[in-house]
N, C-alpha and C positions, 0 to 999 in steps of 0.2 A: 475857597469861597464857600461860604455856607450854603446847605441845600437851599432845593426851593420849596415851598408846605405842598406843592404835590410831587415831590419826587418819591416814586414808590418806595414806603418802606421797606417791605420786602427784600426788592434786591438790593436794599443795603446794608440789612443783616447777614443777607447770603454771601456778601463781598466782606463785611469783618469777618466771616466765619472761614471765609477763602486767605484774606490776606494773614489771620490766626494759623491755618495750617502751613501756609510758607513760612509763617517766624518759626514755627515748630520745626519746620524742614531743617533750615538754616540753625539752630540751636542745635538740633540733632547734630548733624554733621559738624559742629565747630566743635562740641564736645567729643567725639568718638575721635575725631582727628588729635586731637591734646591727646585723649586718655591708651588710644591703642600704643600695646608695647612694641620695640624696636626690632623683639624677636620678633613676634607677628608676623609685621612688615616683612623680618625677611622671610618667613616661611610662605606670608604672599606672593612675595615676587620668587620665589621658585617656582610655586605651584604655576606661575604663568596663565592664571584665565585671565579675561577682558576685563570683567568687576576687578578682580585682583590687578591686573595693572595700573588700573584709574586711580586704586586705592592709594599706592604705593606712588603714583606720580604727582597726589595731591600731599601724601608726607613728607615729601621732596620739597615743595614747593608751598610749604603752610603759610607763611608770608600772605601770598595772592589768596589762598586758597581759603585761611579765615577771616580778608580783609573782605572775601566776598560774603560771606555768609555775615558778618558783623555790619555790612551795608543793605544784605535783604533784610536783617533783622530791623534794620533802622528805618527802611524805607516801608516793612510792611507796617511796622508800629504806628509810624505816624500817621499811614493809610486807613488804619482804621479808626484812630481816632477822628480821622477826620470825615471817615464818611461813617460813622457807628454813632457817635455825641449827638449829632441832629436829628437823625432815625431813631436812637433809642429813645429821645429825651419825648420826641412826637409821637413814639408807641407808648413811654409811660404816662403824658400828658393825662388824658381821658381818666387814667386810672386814678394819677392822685389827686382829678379835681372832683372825685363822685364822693371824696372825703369834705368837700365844701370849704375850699381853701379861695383864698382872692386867688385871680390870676397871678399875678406877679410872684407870691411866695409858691403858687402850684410851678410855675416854670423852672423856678430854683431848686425847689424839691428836688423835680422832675430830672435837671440837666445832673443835682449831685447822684442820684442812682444810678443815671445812664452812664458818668464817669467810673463808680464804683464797679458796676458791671463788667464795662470794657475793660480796666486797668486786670480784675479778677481774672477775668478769660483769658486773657494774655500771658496775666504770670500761672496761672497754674496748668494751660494748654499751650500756651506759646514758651513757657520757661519752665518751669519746675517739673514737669511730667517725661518731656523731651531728654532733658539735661540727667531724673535719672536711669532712665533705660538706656540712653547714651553710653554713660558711667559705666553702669552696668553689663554692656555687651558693645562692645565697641566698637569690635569687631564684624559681627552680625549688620551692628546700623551701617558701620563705612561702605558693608559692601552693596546693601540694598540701594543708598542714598547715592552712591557713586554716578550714575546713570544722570537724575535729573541735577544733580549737584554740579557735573562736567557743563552740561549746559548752562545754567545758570551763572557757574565760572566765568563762562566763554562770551556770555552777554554782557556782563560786568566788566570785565577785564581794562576796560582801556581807563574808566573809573577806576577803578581799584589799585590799575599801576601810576596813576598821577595823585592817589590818597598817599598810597605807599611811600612814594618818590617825597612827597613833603613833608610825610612822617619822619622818615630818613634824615633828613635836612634839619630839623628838630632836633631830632636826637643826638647829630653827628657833636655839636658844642660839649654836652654832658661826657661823651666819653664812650656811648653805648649804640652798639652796636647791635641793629636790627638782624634778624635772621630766623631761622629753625629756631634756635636756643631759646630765641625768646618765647617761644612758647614749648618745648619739650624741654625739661630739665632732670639734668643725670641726677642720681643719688647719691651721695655720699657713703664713705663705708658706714658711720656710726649711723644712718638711714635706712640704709638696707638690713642694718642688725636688727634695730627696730623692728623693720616691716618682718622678716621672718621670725622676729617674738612675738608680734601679731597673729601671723597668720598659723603659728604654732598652738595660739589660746583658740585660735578659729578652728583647729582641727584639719588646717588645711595641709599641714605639712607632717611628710611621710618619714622624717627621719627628723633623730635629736637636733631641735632648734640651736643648743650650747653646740655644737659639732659644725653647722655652718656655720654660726656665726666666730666662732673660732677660727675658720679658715676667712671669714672674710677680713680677721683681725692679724691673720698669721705674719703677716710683712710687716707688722710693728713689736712684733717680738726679737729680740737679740738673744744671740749663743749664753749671753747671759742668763738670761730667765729659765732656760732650760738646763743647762750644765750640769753638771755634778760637782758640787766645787770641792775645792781639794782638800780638805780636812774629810771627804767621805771618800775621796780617793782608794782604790785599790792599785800599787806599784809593785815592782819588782826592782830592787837591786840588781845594778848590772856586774855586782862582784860574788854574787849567790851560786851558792852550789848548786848542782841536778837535785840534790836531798832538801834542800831549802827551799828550794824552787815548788817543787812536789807538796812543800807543808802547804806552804804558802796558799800552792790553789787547792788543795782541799779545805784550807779554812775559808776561803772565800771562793769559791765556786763560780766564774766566769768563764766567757769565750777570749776576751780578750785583755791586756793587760799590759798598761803603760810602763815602759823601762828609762831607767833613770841610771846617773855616774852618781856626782857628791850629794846633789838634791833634788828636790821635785821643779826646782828651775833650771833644770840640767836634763829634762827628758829628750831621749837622743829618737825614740820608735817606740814600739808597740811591740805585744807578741800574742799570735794567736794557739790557743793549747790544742788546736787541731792538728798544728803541723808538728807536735809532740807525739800523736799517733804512727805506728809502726817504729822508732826508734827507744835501743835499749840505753835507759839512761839508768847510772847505778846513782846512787847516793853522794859519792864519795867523787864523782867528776865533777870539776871544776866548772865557770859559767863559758867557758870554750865549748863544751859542751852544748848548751843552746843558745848560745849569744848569734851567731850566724842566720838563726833563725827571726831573727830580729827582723820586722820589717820599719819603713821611713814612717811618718806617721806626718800628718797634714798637721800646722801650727792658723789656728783662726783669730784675731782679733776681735776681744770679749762682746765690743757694739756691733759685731758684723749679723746682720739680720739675716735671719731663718731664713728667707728667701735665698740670700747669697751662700749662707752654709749649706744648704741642699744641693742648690747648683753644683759648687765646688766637692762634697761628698759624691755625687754622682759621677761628677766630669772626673774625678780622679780613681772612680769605683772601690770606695773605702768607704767604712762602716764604722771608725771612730776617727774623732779628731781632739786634740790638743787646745786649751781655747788660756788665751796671752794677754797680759795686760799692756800697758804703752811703753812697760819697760822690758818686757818679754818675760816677765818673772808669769810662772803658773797660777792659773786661777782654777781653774777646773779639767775636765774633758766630758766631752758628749761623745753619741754615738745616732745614728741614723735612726736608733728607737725613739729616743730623747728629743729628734727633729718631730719626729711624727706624731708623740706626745704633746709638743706645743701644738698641736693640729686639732688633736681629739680632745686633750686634756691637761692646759697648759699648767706651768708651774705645779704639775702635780705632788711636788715633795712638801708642798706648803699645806696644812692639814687643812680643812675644814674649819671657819670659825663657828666657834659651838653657840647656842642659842643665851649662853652668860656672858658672852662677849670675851671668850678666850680664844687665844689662837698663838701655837708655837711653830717659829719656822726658825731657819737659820741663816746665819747670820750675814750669809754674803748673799741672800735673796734681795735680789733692786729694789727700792722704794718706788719706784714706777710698775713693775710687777704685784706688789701689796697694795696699789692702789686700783689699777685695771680687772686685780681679779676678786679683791675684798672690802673693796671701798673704804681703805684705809690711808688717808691723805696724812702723811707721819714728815713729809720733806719742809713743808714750811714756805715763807717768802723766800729767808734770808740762806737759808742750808745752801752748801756745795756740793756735798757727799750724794752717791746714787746708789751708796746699799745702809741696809742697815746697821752694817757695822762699823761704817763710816761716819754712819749717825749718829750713833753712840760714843764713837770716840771725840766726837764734834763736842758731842756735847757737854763730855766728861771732862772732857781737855788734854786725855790720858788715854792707853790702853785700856781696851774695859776688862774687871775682873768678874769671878764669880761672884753673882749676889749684889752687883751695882742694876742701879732701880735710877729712872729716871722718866720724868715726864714730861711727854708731846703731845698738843694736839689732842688733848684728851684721853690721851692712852698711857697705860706706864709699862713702861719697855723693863724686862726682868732680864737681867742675862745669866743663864743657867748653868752655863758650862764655857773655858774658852779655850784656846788652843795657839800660842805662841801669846802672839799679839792679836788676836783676832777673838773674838763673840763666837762659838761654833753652834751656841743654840739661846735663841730669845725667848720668851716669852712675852707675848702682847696681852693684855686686858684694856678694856674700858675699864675707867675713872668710874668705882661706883659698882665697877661686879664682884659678882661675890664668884673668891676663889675656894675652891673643892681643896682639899687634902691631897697630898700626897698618893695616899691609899684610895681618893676616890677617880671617879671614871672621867670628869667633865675635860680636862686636860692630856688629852694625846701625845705625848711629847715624843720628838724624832731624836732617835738612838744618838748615843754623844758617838765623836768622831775615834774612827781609832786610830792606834798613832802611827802616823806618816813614816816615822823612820824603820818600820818594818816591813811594815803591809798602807798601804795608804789608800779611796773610790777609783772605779775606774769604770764600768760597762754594766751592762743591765744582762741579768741572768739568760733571756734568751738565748739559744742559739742560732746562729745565721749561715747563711752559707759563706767559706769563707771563699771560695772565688773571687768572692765580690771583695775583698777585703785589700786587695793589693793591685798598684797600676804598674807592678813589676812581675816576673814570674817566683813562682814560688819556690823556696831554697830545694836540695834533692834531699831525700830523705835517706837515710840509713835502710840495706836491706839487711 
């Protein structure tokens, strides 16, 4: 009901200004209860104080607890309007008629500023002020606000749980489900990448942004992306002499090294050169000589994701594994460095694309790998194939040769070098860059493969301990 013309102005400035700091209250606390994080919560509720439990029993229960604060808001809002419009419109009265206005248009005036007034005061003291310190310490406000908020709850409540109840009822037809969720929601991985690429340009973060988010990406990596594939292979002949054997790892210098019978789809174990320490091997002794020292070697399926190779590398306490296509033929081998590289530095063998728009990798790198980490989309609608050399021969219709040139997507795939049947090194440009010479720098290209029926990739130069290498004991050694 409208005032009456002697109802003191005064106190009904003093009651907008009252029911303004309740919507603030209520805004406050609907915001810090959304924005505080999950960890938070739980370090409140260890810490176990009174504020701290309130906090934490109102995150429980956000449902009641912002249908209360979304009903103070409602109820102080319209409180002021209604006792603020007649009082302000009758305190600005006098003012706008000493401008020598008719009544009628002085009243009009009068009631549009008193409107304007209120509406301001509200959103910038009852909403926008509130909402950002809210934002901004969330924590801080849940725990001050806790107190009068509990109450205010608890007056509310039997309101609140029959709004609830018919919101509920509403929503149940559509399919959605009221609760928590609806007002706290998880992040997604490509979310959270974002937010610590963010908070990396903010300065907020103490270590390489690429390094978490790499690990928050690391379960969509496969043994694939990381492998060594097997045209980089280093192998061992299991019909090799002690002398051959010998050349063999001084020309390639590892800890450990895949063995093989007729081919590299025939690999039977592995061999580590540590358990080659303390025995006198001549030249001239036959592969009886260290074949014994042969250990089993784990066999992985190419799609089995870094999560599950880890697992199985650890659960078996081995440090290389074997990695298989659907018909068991070889594709590569990784090693437990290789797992931890797709962690820090995925697909590291794939170089850098240079600022001309080149970039050489090879040729069993996945087309889902060159697009995740170069933004190179080369697979298409229609394509089947999941590596590049797959692509190439898609699209050639043929094995690819040296020096077949074809184009994707805007890019023309070169193929450099090959190896059986297979692309052992590509060369990518953009459509339109300019390629360097031979002689010059802009093209990095990765060393061609050597050939498999000698020496073929196998392990990354570190050394490790080999304890960790075998889920069996290790063979005796020669005194």
């Amino acid at each position: 009901m409208p005032l009456e013309p002697d109802f003191p102005i005064f106190l009904s400035i003093v009651a907008v200004l009252l029911l303004t700091a309740m919507q603030g209250l209520a805004v406050f606390n609907e915001f810090a209860l959304v924005a505080i994080p999950p960890t938070t919560v739980a370090a409140l509720r260890e810490r176990g104080g009174r504020l701290d439990r309130l906090v934490d029993k109102s995150v429980k229960d956000l449902d009641n607890y912002i249908a209360a604060d979304q009903l103070a808001i409602t109820i102080t809002t319209i409180g002021a309007g209604f006792l603020g419009q007649p009082a302000v419109t009758a305190f600005l009265s006098p003012l706008v008629g000493a401008t020598g206005l008719d009544g009628a248009t002085v009243t009009i005036v009068s009631a549009v500023l008193a409107f304007t007034f209120l509406i301001s005061l509200q959103m910038i003291f009852g909403e926008l002020v509130p909402k950002s310190i809210a934002l901004r310490y969330p924590e801080k406000t849940a725990r001050i606000l806790a107190v009068p908020v509990e109450v205010m709850a608890l007056i509310l409540r039997p309101v609140t749980l029959l709004l609830n109840g018919i919101g509920r009822q509403i929503l149940r037809p559509f399919g959605i489900k009221a609760g928590m969720a609806s007002h706290h929601r998880s992040s997604g991985i490509v979310e959270l990448a974002e937010s610590i690429e963010a908070s990396a340009k903010a300065g907020l973060l103490g270590v390489r942004p690429g390094t978490v988010r790499n690990a928050l990406l690391f379960g969509e990596l496969s043994a694939r992306d990381v492998m060594r594939p097997r045209s980089e292979m280093v192998a061992l002949a299991a019909d090799m002499t002690a002398g051959q054997l010998m050349d063999a790892a001084r020309r390639s210098p590892h800890v450990r090294y895949v063995v093989y019978r007729e081919s590299l789809d025939d690999v039977f174990g592995f061999l580590n050169v540590t358990d080659l320490c303390g025995r006198d091997l001549r030249d001239e002794q036959g592969p009886d000589a260290w074949l014994p020292l042969v250990r089993p070697i784990v066999a992985l399926f190419e799609q089995a994701s870094l999560e599950t190779v880890l697992a199985i590398l650890q659960g078996r306490r081995q440090q290389i594994a074997l990695v298989v296509d659907e018909q068991g033929g070889t594709e590569g081998v990784l090693t437990l460095t290789d797992v931890m590289r797709g962690l820090v530095d995925p697909v590291a063998r794939v170089q850098p694309q240079s600022e001309d728009g080149i970039l050489t990798v090879t040729g069993v790198e996945s087309l889902r790998s060159l697009e995740t980490r170069h933004g190179l989309q080369l697979s298409g609608p229609t394509t089947s194939a999941a590596t590049l050399n797959g692509l190439i021969t898609e699209q050639l219709g043929r094995f690819p040769e040296v020096d077949d040139r074809i184009e994707v997507d805007g890019h023309h795939l070169t193929v450099r070098s090959v190896g059986g049947n297979r692309a052992n090194e590509v060369l990518i440009e953009r459509v339109g860059a300019l390629h360097h010479s031979d002689e010059g720098t802009a093209v990095e290209a990765i060393p061609s493969a050597v050939a498999v029926d000698v020496i073929t990739a196998a392990t990354t130069n570190e050394m490790a301990d080999p304890k960790t290498d075998a889920d069996h004991e290790k063979p005796p050694r020669d005194r």
